[in-house]
LUMZATI-600628 format. One line per 2 residues: number of its first residue (from 1); their letters; for each residue y, z, x of N, C-alpha, C. Coordinates in pm, 1 decimal. Example, Ala and Ser with C-alpha at 12.3 -4.5 7.8 and 13.67 -1.06 7.14 Angstrom:
BEGIN
1) AS) -569.0:780.0:1319.0:-450.0:780.0:1230.0:-330.0:780.0:1320.0; -225.0:708.0:1285.0:-106.0:714.0:1367.0:3.0:787.0:1290.0
This chain:
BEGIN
1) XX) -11909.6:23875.4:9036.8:-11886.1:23856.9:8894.0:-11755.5:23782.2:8868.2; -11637.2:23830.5:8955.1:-11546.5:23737.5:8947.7:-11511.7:23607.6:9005.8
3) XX) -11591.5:23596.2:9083.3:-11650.6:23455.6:9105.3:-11674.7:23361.6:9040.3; -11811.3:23432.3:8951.5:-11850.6:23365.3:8864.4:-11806.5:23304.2:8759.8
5) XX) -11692.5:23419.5:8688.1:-11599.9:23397.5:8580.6:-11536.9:23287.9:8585.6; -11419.8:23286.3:8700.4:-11371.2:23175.7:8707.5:-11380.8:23066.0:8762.2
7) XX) -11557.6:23052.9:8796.8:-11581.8:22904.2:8809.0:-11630.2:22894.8:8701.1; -11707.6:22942.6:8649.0:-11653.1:22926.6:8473.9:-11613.4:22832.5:8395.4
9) XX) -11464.8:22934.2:8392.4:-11381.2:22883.7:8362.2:-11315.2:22746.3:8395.8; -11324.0:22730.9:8543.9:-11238.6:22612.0:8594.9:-11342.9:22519.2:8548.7
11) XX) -11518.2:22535.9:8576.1:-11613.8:22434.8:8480.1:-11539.8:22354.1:8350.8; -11538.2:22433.9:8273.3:-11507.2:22444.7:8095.1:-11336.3:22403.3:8122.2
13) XX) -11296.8:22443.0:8204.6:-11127.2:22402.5:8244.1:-11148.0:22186.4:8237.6; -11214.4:22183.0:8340.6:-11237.3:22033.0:8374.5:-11325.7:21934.0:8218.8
15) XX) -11401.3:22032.4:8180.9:-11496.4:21967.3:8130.8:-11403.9:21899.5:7973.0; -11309.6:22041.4:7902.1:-11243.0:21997.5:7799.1:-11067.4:21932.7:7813.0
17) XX) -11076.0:21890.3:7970.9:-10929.6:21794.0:8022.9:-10982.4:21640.8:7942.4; -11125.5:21647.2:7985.7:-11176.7:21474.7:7981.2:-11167.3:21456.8:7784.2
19) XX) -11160.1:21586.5:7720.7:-11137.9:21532.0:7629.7:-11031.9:21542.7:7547.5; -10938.3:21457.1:7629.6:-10815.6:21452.5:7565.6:-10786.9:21333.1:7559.6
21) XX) -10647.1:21310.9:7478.6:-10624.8:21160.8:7456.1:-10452.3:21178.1:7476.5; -10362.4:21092.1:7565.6:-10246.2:21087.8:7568.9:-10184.0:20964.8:7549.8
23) XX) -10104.7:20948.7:7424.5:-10042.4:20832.1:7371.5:-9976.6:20766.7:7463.9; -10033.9:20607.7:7461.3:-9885.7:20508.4:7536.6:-9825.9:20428.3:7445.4
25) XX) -9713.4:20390.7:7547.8:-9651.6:20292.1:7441.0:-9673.6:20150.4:7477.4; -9722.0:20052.9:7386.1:-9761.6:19929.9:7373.1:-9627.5:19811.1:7426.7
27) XX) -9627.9:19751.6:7493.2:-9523.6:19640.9:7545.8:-9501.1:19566.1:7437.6; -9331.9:19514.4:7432.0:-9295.8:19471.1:7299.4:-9337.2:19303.7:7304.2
29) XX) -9406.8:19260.4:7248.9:-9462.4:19114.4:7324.0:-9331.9:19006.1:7285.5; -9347.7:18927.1:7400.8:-9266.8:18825.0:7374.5:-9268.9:18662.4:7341.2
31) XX) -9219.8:18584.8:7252.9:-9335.7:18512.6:7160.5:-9363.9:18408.0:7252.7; -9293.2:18343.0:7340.9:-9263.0:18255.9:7429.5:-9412.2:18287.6:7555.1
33) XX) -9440.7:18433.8:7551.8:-9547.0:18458.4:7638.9:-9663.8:18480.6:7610.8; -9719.1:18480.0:7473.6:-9811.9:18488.5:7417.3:-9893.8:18379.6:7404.7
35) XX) -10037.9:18431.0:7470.0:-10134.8:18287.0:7443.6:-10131.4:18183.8:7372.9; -10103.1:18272.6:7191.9:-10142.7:18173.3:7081.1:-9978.9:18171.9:6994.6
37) XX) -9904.9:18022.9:6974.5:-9780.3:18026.4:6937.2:-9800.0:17944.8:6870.1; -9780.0:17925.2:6722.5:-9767.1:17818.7:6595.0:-9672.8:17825.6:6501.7
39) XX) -9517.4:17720.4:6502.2:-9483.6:17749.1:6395.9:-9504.4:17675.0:6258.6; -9493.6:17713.3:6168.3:-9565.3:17588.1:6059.6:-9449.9:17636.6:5972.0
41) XX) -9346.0:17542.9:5920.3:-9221.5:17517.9:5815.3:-9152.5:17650.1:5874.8; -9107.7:17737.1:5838.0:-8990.3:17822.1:5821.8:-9020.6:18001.7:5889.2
43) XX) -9170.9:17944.5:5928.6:-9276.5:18097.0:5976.4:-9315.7:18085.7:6155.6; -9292.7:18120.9:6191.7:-9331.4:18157.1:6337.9:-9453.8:18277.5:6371.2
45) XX) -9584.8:18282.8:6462.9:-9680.7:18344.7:6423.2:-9706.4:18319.7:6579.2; -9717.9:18480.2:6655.6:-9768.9:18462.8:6790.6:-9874.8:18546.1:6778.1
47) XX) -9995.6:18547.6:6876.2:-10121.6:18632.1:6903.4:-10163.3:18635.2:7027.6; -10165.9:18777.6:7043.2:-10221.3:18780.3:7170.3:-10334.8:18919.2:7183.7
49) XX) -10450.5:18861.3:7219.7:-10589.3:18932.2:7210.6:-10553.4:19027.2:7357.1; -10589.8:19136.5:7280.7:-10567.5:19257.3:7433.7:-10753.7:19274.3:7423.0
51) XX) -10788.0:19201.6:7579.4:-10940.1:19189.7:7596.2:-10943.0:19253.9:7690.8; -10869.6:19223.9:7830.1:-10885.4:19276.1:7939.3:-10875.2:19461.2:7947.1
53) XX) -10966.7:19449.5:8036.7:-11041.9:19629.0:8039.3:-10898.1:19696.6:8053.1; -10840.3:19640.7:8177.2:-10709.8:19738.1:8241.6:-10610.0:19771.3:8119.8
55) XX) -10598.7:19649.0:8041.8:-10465.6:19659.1:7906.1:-10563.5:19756.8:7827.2; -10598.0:19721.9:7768.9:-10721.6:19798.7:7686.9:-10700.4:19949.1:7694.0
57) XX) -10765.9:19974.2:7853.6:-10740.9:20130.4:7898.1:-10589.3:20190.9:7896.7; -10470.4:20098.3:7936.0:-10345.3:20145.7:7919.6:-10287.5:20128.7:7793.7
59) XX) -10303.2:20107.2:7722.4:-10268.0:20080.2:7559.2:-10322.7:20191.8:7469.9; -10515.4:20147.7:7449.9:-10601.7:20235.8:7369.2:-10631.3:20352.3:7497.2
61) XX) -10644.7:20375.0:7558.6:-10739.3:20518.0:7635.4:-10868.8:20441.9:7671.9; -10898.5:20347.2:7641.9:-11052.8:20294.4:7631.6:-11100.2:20162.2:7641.9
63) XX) -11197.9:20170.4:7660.0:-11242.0:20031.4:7665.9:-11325.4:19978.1:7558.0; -11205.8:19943.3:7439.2:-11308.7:19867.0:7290.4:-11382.5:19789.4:7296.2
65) XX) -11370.2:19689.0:7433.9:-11528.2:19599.0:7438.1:-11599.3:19638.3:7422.6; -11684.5:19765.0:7477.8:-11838.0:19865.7:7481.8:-11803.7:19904.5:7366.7
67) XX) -11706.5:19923.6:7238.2:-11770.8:19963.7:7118.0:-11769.5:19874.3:6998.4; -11766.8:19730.2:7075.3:-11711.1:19650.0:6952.6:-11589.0:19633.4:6879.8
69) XX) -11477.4:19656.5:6930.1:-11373.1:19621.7:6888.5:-11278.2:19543.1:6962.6; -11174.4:19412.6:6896.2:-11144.7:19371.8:6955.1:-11023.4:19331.1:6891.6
71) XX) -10907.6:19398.8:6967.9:-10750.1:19463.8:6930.8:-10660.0:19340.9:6971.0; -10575.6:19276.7:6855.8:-10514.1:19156.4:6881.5:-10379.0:19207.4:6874.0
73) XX) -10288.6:19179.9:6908.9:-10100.3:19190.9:6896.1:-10071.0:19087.3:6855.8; -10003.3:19086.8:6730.2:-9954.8:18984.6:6644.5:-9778.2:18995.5:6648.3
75) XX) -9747.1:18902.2:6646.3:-9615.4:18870.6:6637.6:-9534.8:18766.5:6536.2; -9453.6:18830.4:6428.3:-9416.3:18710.9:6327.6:-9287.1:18723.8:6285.8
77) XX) -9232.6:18607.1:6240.3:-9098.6:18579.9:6270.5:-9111.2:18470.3:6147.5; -8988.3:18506.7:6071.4:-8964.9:18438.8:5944.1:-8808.4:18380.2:5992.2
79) XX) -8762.8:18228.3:5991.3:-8643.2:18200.1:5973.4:-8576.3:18138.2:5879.7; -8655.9:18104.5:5735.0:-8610.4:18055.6:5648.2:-8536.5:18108.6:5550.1
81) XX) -8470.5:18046.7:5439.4:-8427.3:18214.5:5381.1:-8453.6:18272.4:5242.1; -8602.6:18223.9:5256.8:-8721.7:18296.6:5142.0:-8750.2:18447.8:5189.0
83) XX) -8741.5:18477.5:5126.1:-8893.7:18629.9:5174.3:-8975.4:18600.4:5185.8; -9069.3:18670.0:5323.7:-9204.2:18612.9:5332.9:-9256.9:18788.5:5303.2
85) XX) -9384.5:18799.4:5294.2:-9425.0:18890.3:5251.4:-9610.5:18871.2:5379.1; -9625.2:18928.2:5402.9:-9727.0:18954.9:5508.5:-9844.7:19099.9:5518.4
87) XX) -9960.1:19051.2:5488.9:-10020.4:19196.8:5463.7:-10186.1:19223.7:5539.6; -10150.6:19330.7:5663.0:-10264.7:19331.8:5738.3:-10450.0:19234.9:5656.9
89) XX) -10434.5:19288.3:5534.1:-10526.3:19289.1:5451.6:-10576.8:19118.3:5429.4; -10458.6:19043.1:5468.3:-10456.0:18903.1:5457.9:-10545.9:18825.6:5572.3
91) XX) -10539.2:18884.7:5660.9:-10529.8:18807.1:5797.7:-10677.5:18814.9:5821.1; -10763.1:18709.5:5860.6:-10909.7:18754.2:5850.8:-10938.2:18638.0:6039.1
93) XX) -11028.4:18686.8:6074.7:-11087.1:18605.7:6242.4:-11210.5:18517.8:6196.0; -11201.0:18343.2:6224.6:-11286.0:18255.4:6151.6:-11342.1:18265.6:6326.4
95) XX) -11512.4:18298.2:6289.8:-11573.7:18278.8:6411.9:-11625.3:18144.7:6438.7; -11693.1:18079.4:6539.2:-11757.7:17951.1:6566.5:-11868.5:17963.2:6451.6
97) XX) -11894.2:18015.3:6403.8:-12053.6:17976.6:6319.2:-11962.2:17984.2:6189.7; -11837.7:18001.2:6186.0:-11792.8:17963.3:6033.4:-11799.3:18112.2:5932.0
99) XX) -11802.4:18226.4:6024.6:-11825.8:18339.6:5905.5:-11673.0:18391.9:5947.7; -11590.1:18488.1:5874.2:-11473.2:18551.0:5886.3:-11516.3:18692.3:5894.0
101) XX) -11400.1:18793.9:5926.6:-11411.1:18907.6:5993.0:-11269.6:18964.7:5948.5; -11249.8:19043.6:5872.9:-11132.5:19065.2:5775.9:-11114.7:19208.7:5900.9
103) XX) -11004.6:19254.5:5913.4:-10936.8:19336.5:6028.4:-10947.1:19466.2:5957.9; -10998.4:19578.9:6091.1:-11028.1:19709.1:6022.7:-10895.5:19790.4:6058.0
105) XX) -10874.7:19880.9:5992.8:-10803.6:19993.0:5977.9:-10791.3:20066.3:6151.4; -10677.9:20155.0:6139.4:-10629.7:20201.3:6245.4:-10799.4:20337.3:6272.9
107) XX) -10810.0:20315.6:6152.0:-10919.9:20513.7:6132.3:-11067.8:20419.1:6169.5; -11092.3:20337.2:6117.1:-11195.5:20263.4:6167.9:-11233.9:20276.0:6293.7
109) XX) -11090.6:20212.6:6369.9:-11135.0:20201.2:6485.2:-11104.8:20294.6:6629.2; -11073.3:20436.0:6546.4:-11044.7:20537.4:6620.4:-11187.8:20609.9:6627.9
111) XX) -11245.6:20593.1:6472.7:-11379.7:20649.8:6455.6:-11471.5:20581.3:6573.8; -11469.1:20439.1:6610.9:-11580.6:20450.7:6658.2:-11561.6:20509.8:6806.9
113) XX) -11502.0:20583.6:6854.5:-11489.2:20701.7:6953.4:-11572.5:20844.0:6949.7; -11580.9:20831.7:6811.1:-11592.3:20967.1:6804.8:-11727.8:20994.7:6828.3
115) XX) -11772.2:21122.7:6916.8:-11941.3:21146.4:6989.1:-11930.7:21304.4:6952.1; -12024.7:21321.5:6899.1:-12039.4:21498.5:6937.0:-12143.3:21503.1:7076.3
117) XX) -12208.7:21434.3:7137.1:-12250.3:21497.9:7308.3:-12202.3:21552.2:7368.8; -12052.0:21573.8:7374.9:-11966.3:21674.5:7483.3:-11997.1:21810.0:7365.4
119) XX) -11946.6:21829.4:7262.7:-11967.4:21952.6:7183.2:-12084.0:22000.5:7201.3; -12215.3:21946.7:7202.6:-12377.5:21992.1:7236.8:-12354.7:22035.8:7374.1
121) XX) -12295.0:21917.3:7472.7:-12317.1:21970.1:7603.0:-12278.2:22107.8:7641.1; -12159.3:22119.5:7625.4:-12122.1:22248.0:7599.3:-12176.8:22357.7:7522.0
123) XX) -12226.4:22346.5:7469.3:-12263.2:22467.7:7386.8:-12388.0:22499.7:7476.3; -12483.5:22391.1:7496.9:-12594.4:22436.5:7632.3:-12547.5:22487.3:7698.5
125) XX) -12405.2:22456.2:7800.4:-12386.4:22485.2:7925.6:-12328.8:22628.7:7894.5; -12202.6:22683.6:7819.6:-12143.3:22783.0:7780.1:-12157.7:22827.4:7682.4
127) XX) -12254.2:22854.2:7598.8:-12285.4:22899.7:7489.4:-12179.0:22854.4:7384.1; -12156.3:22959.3:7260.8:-12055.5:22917.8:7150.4:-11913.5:22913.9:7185.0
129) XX) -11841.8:23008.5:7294.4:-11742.0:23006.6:7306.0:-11695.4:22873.9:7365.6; -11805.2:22806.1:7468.4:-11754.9:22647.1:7522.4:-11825.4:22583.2:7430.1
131) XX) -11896.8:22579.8:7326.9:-11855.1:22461.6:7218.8:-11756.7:22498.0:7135.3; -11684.2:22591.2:7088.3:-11581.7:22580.8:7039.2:-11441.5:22547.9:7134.6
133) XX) -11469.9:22575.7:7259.8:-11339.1:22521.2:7316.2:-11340.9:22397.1:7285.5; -11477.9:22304.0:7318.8:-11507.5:22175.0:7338.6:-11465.8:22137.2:7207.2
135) XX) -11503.3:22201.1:7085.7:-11474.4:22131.7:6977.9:-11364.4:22114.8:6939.6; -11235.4:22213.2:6958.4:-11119.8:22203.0:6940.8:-11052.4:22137.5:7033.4
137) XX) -11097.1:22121.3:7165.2:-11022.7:21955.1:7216.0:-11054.4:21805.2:7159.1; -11183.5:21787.1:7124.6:-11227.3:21702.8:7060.8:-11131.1:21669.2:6909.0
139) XX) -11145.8:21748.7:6873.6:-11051.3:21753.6:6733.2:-10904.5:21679.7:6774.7; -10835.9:21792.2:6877.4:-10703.4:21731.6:6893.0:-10716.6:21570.2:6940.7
141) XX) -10787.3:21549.3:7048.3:-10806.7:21444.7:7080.8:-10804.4:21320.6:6999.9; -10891.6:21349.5:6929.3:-10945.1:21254.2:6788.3:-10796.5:21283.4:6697.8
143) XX) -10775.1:21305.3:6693.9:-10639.2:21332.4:6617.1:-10509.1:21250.5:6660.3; -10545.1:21252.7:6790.0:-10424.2:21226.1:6824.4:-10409.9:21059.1:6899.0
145) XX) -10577.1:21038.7:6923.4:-10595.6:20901.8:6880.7:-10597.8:20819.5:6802.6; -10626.1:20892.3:6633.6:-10593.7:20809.8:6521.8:-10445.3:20768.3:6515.7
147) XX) -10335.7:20894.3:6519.7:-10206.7:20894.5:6516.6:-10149.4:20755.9:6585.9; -10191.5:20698.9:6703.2:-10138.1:20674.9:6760.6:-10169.1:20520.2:6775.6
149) XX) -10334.9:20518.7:6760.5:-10332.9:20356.4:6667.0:-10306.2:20361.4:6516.0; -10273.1:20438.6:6454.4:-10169.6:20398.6:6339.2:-10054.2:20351.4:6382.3
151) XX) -9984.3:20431.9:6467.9:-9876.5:20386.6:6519.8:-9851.4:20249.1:6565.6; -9935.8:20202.8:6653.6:-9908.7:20094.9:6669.4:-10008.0:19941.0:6606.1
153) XX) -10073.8:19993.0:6464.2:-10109.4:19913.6:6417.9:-10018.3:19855.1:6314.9; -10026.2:19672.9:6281.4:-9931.6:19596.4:6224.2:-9929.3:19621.0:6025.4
155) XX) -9797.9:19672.9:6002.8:-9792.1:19721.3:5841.7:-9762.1:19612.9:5785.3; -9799.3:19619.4:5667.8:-9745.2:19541.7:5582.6:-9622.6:19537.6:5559.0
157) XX) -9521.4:19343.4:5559.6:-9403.5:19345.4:5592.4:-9348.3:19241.9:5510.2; -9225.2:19276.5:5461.6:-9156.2:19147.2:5375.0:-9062.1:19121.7:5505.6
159) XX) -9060.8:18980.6:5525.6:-8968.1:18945.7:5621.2:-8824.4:18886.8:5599.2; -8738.4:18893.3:5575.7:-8635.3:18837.0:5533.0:-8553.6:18759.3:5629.2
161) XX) -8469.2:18624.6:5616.9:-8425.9:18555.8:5727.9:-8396.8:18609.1:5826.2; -8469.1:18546.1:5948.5:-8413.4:18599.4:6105.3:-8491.3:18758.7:6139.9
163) XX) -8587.1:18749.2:6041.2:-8642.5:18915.1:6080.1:-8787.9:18935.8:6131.4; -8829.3:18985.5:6203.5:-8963.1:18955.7:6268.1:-9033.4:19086.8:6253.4
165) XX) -9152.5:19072.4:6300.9:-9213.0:19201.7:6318.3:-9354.6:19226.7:6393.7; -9375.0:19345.7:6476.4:-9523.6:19307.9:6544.2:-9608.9:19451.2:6556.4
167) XX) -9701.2:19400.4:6588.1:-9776.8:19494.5:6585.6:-9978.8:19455.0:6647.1; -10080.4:19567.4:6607.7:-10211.0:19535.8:6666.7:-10281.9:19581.7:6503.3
169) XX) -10372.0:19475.9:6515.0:-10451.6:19437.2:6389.9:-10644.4:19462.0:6481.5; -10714.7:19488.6:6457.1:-10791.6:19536.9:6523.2:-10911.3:19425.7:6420.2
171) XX) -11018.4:19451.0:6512.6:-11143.7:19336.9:6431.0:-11271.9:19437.9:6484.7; -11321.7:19439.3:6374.3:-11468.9:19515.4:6429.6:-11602.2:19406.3:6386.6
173) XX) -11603.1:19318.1:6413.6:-11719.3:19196.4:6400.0:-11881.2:19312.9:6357.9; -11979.9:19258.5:6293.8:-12065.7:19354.4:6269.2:-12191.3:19341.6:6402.4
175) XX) -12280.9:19419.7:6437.6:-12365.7:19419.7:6515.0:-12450.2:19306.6:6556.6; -12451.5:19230.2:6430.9:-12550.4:19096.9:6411.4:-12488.9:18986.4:6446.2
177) XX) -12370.9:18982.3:6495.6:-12249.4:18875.5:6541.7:-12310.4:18829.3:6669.5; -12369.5:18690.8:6650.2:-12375.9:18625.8:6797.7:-12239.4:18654.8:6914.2
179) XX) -12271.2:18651.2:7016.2:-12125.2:18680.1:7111.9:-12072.2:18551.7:7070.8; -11938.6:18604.7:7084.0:-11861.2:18430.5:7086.2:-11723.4:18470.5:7197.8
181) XX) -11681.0:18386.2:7198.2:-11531.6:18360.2:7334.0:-11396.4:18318.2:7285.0; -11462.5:18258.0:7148.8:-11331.1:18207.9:7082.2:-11349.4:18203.4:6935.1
183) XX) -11232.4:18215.1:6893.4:-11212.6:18203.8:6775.0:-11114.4:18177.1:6687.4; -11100.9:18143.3:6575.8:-10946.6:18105.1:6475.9:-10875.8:18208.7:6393.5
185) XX) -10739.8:18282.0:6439.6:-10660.0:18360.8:6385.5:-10548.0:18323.8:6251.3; -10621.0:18347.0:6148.3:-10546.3:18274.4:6008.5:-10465.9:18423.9:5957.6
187) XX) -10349.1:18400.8:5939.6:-10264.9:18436.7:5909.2:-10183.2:18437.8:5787.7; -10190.0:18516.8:5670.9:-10108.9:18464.1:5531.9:-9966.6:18484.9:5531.0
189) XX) -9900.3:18433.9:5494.7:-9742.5:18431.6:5453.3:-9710.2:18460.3:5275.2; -9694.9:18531.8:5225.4:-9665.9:18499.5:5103.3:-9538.3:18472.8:5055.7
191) XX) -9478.9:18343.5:4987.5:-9313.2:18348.7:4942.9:-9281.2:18459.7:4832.3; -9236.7:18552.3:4884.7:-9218.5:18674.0:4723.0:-9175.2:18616.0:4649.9
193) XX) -9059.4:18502.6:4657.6:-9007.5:18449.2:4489.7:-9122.2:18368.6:4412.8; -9196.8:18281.4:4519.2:-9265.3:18209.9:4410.3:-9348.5:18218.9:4383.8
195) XX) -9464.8:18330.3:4462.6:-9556.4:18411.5:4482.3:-9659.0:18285.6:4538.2; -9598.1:18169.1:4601.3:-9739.8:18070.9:4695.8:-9743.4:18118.3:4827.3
197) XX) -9855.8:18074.6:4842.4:-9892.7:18108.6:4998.8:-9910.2:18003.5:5136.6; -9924.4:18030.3:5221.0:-9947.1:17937.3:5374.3:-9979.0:18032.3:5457.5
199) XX) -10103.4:17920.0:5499.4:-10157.9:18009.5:5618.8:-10157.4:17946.1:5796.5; -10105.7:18016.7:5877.6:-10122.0:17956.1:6007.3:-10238.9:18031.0:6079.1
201) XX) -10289.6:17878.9:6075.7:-10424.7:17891.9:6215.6:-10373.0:17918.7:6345.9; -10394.4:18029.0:6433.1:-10443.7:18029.5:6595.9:-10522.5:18038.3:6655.2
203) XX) -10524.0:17959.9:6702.3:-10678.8:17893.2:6830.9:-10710.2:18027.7:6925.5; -10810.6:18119.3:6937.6:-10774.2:18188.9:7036.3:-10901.6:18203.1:7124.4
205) XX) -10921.5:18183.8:7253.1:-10929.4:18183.6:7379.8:-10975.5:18306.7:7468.4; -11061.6:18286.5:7534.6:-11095.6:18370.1:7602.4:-11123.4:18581.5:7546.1
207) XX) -11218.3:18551.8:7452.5:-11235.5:18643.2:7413.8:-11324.0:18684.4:7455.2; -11339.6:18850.7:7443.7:-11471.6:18892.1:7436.3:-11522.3:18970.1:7373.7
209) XX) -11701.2:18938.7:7334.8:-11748.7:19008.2:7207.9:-11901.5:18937.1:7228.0; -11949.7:19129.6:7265.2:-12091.2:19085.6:7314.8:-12213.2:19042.4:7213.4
211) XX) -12229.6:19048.1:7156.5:-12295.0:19077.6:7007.3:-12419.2:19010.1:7019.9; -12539.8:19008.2:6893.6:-12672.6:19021.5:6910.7:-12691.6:18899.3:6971.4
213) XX) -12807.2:18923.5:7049.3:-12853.8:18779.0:7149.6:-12923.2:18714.8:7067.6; -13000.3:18792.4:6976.2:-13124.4:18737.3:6851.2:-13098.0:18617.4:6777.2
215) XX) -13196.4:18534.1:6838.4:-13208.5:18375.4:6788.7:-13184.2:18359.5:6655.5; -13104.3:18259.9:6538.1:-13130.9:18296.9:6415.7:-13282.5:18219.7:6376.0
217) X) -13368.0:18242.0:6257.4:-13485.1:18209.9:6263.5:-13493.9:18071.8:6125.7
């Protein structure tokens, strides 16, 4: 019987480790090393698409290719001595077929993680007490994955001379999205005094994004 118990336990021990999530910290990018570098008048604008599985897994916990997401690090740098004003909400991904893809939220793209199959599994395997363990790691987990791409997703920023700022802007393209490899990163600037705008294009390269194979008709 005590055997049994605590293999059990060490079962349900292993089973609610896998669902955890432990925050890293994102590398401060440097603009000089970043794929995509454009300055246009008085604005400086770097991008760099985190595609590869390994960054991906050491950054997010995961691999956003398999759920459709695809997490860019932006970098911007104002040296003129306007205010620029900059707002996630601005910045949209022009695909090859000409449609745009306006950037989702930190909760967006924490959600698409979220599975109840480990909570079921558990509850088969250990009745209610291992789906409630299961569920309350799940919870923290999920919790503590939103936290943490908030954290390092890019806020809205007034830039003032010589002041920069960076961060990850995330894209969730919809299901019906032919795959594509590349695409154009437009970027708004707004001058707070005079309230006009400019936008810098980046070319970006080597992406990935599997999306429907389905011929259009």
């Amino acid at each position: 019987m005590y055997r049994c118990r605590s293999l059990w336990l060490l079962v349900l021990l292993v089973f609610t480790s896998c669902a955890t999530y432990t925050p890293s910290s994102a590398p401060i990018p440097k603009l000089d090393a970043m794929p995509a570098c454009r300055q246009a008048g008085s604005v400086t604008c770097g991008a760099d698409p985190y595609v590869q599985p390994d960054r991906q897994k050491a950054t997010f916990s995961g691999d956003l290719n398999k759920i459709g997401v695809l997490p860019i690090q932006v970098f911007l740098q104002n040296q003129g001595a306007r205010e620029m004003l900059v707002r996630p909400s601005d910045i949209v991904l022009t695909l090859p077929n000409g449609n745009e893809v306006s950037c989702a939220s930190a909760s967006a793209t924490a959600a698409k993680f979220e599975s109840t199959g480990g909570v079921i599994a558990s509850g088969i395997a250990f009745g209610m007490i291992g789906a409630l363990v299961a569920s309350s790691a799940e919870d923290k987990a999920r919790a503590s994955r939103l936290e943490d791409y908030r954290r390092k997703e890019l806020k809205e920023v007034r830039l003032k001379k010589d002041e920069s700022a960076h961060g990850f802007i995330y894209f969730i393209p919809s299901p019906e999205t032919p795959s594509f490899t590349e695409a154009i990163l437009k970027v708004r600037f707004i001058d707070v005094e005079e309230g006009t705008s400019s936008v810098v294009d980046l070319p970006l390269k080597g992406l990935v994004f599997q999306g429907s194979t389905k011929q259009p008709e």
